[in-house]
C-alpha positions as CSV (number, residue, x, y, z in Angstrom):
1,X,-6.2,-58.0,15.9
2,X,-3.6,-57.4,18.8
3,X,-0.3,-56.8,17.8
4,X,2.8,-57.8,20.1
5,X,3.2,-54.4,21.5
6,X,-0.1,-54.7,22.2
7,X,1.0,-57.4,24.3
8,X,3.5,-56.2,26.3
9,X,7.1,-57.3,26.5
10,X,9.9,-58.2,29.2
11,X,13.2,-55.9,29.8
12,X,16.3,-56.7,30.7
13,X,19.5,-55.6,30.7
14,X,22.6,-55.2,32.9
15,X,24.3,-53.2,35.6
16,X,27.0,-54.4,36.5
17,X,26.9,-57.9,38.5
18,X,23.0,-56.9,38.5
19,X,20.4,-58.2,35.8
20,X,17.3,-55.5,35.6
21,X,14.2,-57.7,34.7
22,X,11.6,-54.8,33.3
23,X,7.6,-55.9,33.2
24,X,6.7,-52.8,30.4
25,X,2.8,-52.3,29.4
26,X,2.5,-49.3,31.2
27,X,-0.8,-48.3,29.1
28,X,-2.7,-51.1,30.2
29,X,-1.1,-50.6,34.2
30,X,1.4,-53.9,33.2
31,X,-1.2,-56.4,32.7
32,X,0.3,-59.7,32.1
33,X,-0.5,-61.8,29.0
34,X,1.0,-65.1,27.8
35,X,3.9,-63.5,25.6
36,X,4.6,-61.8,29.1
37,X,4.5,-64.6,31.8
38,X,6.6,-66.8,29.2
39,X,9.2,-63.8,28.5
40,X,9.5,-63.7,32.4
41,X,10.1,-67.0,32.6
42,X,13.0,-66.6,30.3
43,X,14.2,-63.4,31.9
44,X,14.3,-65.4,35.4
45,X,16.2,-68.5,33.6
46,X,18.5,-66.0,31.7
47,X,19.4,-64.7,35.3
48,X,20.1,-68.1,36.7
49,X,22.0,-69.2,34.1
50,X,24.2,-65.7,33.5
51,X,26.7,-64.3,35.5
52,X,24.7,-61.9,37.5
53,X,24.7,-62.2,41.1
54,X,21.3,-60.5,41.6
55,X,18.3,-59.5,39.9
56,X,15.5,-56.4,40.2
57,X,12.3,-56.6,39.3
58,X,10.6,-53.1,39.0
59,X,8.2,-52.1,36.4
60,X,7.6,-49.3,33.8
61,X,4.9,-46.8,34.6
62,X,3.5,-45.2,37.8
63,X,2.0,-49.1,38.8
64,X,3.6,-52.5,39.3
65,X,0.8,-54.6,37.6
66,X,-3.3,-54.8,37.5
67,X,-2.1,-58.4,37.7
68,X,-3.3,-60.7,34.4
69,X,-5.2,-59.1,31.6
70,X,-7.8,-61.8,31.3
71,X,-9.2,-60.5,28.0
72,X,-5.7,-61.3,26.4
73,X,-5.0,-64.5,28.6
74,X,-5.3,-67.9,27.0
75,X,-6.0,-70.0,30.2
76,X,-5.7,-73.4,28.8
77,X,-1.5,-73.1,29.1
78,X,0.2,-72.9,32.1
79,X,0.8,-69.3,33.3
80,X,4.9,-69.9,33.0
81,X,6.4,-72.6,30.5
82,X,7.4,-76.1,33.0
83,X,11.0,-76.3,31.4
84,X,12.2,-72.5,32.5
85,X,12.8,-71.2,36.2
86,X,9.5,-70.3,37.8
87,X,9.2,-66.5,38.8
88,X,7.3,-67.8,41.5
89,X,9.1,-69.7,42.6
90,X,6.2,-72.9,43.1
91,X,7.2,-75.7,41.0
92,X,11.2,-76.5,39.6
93,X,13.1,-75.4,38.3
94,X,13.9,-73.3,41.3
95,X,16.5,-70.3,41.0
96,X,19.3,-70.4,43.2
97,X,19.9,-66.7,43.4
98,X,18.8,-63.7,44.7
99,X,15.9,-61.5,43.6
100,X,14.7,-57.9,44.9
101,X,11.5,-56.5,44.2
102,X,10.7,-52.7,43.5
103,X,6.6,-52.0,44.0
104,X,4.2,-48.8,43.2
105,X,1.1,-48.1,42.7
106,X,-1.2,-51.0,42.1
107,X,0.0,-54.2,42.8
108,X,-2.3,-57.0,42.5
109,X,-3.3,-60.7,42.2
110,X,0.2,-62.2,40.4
111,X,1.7,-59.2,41.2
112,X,2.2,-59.2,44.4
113,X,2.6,-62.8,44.3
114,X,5.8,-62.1,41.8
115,X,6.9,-59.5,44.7
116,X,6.4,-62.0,47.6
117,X,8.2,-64.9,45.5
118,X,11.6,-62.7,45.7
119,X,13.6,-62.5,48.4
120,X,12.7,-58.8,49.4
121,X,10.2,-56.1,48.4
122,X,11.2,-52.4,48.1
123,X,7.1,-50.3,48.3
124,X,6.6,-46.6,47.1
125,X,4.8,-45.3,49.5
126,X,1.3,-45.1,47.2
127,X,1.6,-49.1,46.9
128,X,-1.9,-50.6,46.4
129,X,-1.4,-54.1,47.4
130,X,-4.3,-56.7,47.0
131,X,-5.4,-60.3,46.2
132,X,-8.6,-60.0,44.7
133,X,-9.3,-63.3,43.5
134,X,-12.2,-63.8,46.0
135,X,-14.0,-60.9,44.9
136,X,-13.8,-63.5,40.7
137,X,-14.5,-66.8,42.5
138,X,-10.9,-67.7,42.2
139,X,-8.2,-68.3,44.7
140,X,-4.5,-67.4,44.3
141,X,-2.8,-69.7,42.5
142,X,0.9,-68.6,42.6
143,X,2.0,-68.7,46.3
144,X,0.2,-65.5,47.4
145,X,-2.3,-67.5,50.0
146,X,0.8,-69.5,51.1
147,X,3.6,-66.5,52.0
148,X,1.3,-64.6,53.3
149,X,0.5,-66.9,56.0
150,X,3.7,-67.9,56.2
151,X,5.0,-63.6,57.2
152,X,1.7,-62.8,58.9
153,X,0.0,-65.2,60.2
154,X,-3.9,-66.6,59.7
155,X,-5.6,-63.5,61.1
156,X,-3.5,-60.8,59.3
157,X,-3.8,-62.8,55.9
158,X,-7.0,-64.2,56.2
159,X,-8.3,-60.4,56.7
160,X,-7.2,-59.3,53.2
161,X,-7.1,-62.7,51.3
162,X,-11.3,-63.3,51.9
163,X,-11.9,-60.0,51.5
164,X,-10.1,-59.2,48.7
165,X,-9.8,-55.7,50.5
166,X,-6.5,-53.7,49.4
167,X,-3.7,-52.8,51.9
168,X,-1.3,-49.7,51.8
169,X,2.7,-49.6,51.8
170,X,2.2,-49.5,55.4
171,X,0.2,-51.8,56.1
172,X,2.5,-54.2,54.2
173,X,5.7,-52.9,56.1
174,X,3.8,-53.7,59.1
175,X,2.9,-57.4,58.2
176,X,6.2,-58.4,56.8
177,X,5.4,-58.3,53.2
178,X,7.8,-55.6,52.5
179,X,10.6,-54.7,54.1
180,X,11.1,-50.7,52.9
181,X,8.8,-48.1,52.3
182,X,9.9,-44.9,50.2
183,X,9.1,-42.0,47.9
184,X,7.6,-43.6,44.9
185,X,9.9,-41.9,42.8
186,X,13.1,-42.9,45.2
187,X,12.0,-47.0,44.5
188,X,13.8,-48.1,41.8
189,X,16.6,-46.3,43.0
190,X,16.6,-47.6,46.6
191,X,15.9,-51.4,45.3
192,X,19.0,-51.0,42.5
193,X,20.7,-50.2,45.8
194,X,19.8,-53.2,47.6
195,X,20.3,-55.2,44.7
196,X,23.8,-54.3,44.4
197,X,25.0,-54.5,47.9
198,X,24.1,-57.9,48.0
199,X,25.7,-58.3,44.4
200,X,28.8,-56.9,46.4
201,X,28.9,-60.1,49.0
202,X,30.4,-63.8,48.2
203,X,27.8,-65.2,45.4
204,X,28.6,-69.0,47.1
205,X,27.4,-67.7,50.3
206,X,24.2,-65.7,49.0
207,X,23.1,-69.1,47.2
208,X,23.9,-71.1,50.1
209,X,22.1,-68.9,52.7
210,X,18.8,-69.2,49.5
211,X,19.5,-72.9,49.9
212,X,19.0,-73.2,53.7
213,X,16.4,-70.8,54.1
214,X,14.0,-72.3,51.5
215,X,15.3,-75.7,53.0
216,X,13.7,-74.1,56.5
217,X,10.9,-72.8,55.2
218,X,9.4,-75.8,53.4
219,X,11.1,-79.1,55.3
220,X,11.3,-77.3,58.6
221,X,14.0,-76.0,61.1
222,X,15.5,-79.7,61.5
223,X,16.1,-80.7,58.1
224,X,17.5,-76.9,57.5
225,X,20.1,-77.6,60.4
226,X,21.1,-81.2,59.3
227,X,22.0,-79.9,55.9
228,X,24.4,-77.1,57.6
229,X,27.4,-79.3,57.7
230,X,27.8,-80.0,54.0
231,X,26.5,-76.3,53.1
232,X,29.3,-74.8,55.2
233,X,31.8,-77.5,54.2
234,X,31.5,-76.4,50.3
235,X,31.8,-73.0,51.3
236,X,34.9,-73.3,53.0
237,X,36.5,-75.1,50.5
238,X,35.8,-72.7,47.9
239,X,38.2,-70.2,46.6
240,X,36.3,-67.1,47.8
241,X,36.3,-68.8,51.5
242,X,40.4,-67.5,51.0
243,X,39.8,-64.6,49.4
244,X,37.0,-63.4,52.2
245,X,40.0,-64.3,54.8
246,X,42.6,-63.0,52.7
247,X,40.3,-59.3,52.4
248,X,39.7,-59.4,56.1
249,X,43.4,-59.8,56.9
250,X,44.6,-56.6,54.5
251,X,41.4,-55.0,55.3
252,X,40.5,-54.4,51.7
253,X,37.1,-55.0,49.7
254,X,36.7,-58.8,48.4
255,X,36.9,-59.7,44.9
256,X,34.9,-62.5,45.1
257,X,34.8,-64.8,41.9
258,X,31.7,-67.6,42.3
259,X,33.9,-70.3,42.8
């Protein structure tokens, strides 16, 4: 009989205005089984629902994740519970707010989907990045085939999505996938980095620029524009629209508050 540390768990805790969302079965290379697609789940609405301003995903172990550990998967349940925020970000509840992504090592199927559903990845430099669900007779089924058209194009994605081939930290860079490539060991460091600069900027303005870009990438450039004027109207009513003036004018770091 499996036990539940058999099954892996979900991290988090906080630095600062930063949540720190863990993924930790590092013996069996962070396979995901139910108790951790629905702890995820939770970790992502806990985040949306908290006072953090962003969130890191990173993993435990020298690899992101083998993707799902289909021995200890029941399939017959969705892969994240309908009511909480979806860490892919397919189906709502949507966040609203930011998420970076540190990768190493193998990263594959739902893992790299996980990755791609954030709003930047961070790659060690010995990522293993594949979709391999051609090679089962399965297609990917949480956004992979879909942003990676959408940041590369037909040609480049087609070439590793129907071969199920694997592509390095490079050849992600190069694609769009990710956006930095480092020392392995430097990637949880570099993302927390990330993470907390753009902690650091007017949390109103991060969610709004979220709002329009997802607007623009699934309704198109038009509708994105024709929202603009209410977006930017709310945000210069707000009370961190005078404090960002008010920091500018005496030249001093914002204290931004959310509202």
């Amino acid at each position: 009989m499996t036990d539940d540390n058999e099954l892996g768990r979900i991290l988090t805790r906080e630095d600062g205005h930063v949540l720190l969302i863990g993924i930790d079965r590092p013996k069996k290379y962070n396979g995901f089984t139910n108790k951790m697609l629905n702890e995820l789940a939770q970790a992502y609405t806990e985040y949306e629902n908290g006072p953090w301003r962003c969130a890191l995903v990173y993993t435990t172990g020298a690899h992101f994740t083998a993707g799902l550990d289909l021995a200890n998967l029941d399939r017959a349940v969705d892969l994240f519970p309908k009511e909480l925020i979806d860490p892919v970000d397919l189906h709502a509840p949507l966040r609203t707010k930011p998420v970076v992504a540190a990768v190493r090592g193998i990263t594959f199927t739902i893992g790299f989907e996980i990755a791609l559903a954030a709003d930047m990845i961070i790659a060690g430099s010995d990522a293993r990045i594949a979709q391999l669900e051609v090679k089962r007779n399965l297609i990917p089924t949480c956004g992979g085939t879909q942003r990676m058209i959408e940041r590369a194009g037909w040609g480049n994605a087609m070439r590793y999505l129907l071969t199920g081939d694997e592509m390095t930290a490079q050849d992600a860079y190069r694609m769009g996938f990710v956006q930095e490539v480092v020392d392995p060991e430097a990637v949880y460091d570099r993302a927390l980095v990330i993470a907390h600069k753009v902690a650091d900027q007017a949390p109103l303005a991060v969610k709004g620029l979220i709002k329009t870009g997802r607007t623009a990438a699934i309704d198109g450039f038009e509708a994105s524009v024709a929202d603009l004027p209410v977006d930017s109207a709310a945000l210069r009513d707000s009370n961190d629209a005078k404090e960002g003036l008010q920091s500018f004018i005496e030249r001093r770091k914002a204290n931004y508050t959310g509202t």
